[in-house]
FIKOLZA-1660 file (N, C-alpha, C; in steps of 0.1 Angstrom, whole numbers, plus 5000, padded with zeros to 4 digits):
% residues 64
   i   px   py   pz ch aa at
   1 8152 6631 4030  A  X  N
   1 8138 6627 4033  A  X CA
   1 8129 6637 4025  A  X  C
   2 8121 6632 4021  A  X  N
   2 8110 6639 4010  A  X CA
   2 8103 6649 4023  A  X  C
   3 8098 6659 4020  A  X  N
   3 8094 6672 4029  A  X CA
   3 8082 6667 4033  A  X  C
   4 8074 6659 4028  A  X  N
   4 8061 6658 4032  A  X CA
   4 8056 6643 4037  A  X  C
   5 8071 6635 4037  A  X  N
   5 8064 6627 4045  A  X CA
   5 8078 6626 4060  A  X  C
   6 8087 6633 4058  A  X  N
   6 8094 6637 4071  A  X CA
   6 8092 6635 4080  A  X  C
   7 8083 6639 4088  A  X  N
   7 8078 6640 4099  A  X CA
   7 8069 6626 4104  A  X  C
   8 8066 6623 4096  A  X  N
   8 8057 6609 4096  A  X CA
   8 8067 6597 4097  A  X  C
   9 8079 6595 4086  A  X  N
   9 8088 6582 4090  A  X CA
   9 8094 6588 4101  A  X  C
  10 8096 6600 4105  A  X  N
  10 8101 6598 4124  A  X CA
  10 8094 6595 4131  A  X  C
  11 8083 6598 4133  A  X  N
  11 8074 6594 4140  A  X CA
  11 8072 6577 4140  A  X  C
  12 8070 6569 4128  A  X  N
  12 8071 6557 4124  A  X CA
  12 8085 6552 4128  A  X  C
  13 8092 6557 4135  A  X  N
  13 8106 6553 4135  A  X CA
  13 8108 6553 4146  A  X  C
  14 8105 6560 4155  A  X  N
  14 8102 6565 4170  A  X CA
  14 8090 6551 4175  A  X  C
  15 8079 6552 4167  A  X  N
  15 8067 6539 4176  A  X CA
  15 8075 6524 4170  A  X  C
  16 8085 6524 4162  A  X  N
  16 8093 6511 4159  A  X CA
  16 8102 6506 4166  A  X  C
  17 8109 6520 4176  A  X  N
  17 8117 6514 4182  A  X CA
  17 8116 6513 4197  A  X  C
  18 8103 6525 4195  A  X  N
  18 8099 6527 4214  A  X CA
  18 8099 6537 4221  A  X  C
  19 8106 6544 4213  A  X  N
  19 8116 6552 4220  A  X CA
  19 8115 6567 4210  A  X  C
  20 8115 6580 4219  A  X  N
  20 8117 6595 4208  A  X CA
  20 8131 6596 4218  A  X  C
  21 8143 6594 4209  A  X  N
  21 8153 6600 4213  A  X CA
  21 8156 6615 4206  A  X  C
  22 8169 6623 4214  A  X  N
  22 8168 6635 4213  A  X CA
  22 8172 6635 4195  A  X  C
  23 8174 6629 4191  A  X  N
  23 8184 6627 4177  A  X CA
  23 8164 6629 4167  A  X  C
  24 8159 6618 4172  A  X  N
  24 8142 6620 4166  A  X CA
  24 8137 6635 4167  A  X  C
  25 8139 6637 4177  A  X  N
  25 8131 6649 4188  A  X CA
  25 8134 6661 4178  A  X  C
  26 8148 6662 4178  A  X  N
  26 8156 6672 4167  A  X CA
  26 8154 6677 4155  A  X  C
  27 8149 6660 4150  A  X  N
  27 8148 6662 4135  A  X CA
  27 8132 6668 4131  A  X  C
  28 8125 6660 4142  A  X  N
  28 8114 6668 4141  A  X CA
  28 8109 6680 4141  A  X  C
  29 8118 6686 4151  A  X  N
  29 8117 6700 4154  A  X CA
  29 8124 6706 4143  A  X  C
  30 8132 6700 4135  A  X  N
  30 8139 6711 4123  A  X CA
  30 8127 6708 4112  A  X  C
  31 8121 6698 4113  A  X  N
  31 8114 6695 4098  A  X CA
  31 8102 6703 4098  A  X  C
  32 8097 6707 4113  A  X  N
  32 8086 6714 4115  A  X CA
  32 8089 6731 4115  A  X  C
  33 8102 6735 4118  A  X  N
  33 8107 6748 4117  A  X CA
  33 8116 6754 4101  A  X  C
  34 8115 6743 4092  A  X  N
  34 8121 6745 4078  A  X CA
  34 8109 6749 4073  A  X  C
  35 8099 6739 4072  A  X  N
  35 8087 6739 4062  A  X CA
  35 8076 6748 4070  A  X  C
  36 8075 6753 4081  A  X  N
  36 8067 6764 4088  A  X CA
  36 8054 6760 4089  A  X  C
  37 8051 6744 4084  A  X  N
  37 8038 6748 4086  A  X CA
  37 8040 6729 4088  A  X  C
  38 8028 6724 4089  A  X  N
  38 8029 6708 4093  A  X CA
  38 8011 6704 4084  A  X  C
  39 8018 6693 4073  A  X  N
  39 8005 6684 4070  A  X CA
  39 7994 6680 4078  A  X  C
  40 7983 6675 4074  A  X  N
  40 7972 6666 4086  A  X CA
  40 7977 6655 4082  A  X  C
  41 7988 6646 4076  A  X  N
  41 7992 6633 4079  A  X CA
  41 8004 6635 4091  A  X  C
  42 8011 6643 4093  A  X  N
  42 8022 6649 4098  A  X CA
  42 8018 6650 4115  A  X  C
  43 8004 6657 4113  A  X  N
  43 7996 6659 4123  A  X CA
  43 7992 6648 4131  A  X  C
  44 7988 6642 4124  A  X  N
  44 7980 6630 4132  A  X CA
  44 7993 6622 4137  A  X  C
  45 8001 6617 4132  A  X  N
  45 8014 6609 4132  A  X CA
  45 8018 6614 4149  A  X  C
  46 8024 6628 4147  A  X  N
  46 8026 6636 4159  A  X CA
  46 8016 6634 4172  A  X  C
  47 8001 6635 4169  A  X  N
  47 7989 6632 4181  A  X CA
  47 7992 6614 4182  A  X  C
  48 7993 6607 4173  A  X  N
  48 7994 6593 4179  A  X CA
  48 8007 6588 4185  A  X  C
  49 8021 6596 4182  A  X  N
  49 8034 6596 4189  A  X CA
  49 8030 6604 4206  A  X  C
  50 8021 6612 4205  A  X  N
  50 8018 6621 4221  A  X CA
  50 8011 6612 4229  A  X  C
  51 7999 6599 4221  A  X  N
  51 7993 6592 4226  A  X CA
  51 7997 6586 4233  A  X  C
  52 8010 6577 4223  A  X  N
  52 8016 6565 4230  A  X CA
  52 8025 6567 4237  A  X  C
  53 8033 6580 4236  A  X  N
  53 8040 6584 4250  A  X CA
  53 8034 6587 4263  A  X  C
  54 8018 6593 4264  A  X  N
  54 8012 6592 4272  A  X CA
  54 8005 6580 4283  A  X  C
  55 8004 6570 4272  A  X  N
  55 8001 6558 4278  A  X CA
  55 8015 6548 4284  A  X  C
  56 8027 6554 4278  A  X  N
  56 8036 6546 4285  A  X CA
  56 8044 6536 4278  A  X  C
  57 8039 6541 4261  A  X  N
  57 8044 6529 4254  A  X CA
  57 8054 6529 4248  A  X  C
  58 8058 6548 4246  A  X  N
  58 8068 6555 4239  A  X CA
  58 8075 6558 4254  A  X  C
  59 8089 6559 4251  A  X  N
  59 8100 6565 4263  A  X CA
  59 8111 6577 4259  A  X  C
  60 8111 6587 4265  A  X  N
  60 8112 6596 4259  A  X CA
  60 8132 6591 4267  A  X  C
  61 8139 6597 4255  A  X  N
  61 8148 6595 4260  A  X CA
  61 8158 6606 4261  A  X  C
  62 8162 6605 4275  A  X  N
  62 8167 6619 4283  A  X CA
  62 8185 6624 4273  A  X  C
  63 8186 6639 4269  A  X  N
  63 8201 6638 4265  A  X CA
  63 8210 6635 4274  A  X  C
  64 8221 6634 4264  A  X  N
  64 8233 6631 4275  A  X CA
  64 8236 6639 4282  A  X  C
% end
C-alpha cells in the first residue's frame, strides 16, 4: 500500500464493509506508528470512520 494513501483505503474499507475489525484496527495503528506522523486526507478519513462509529453505523469488532 502506497504510504500516503494507507490509512485512507482502510478506512474506505472499514465504511465498505461496516465494520473496523481488529485486522483494520492493526493496520492502522502500524501505518500511523511507521510513518510518525498522519496526512490531513488520513485525518479526515480517521474523524469520518470515528463519526460513523459514533452514530452506530460502523461496528467495532471485538478480538477473538
Amino acid at each position: 500500500m502506497q504510504a500516503t494513501a494507507a490509512i485512507r483505503r482502510l478506512v474506505e474499507t472499514a465504511l465498505h464493509i461496516k465494520q473496523l475489525t481488529p485486522e483494520i484496527e492493526e493496520r492502522i495503528n502500524y501505518e500511523l506508528t511507521r510513518s510518525g506522523y498522519i496526512s490531513d486526507i488520513d485525518y479526515e478519513a480517521l474523524e469520518l470512520l470515528m463519526e460513523e462509529m459514533d452514530a452506530g453505523r460502523i461496528k467495532l469488532v471485538p478480538s477473538r
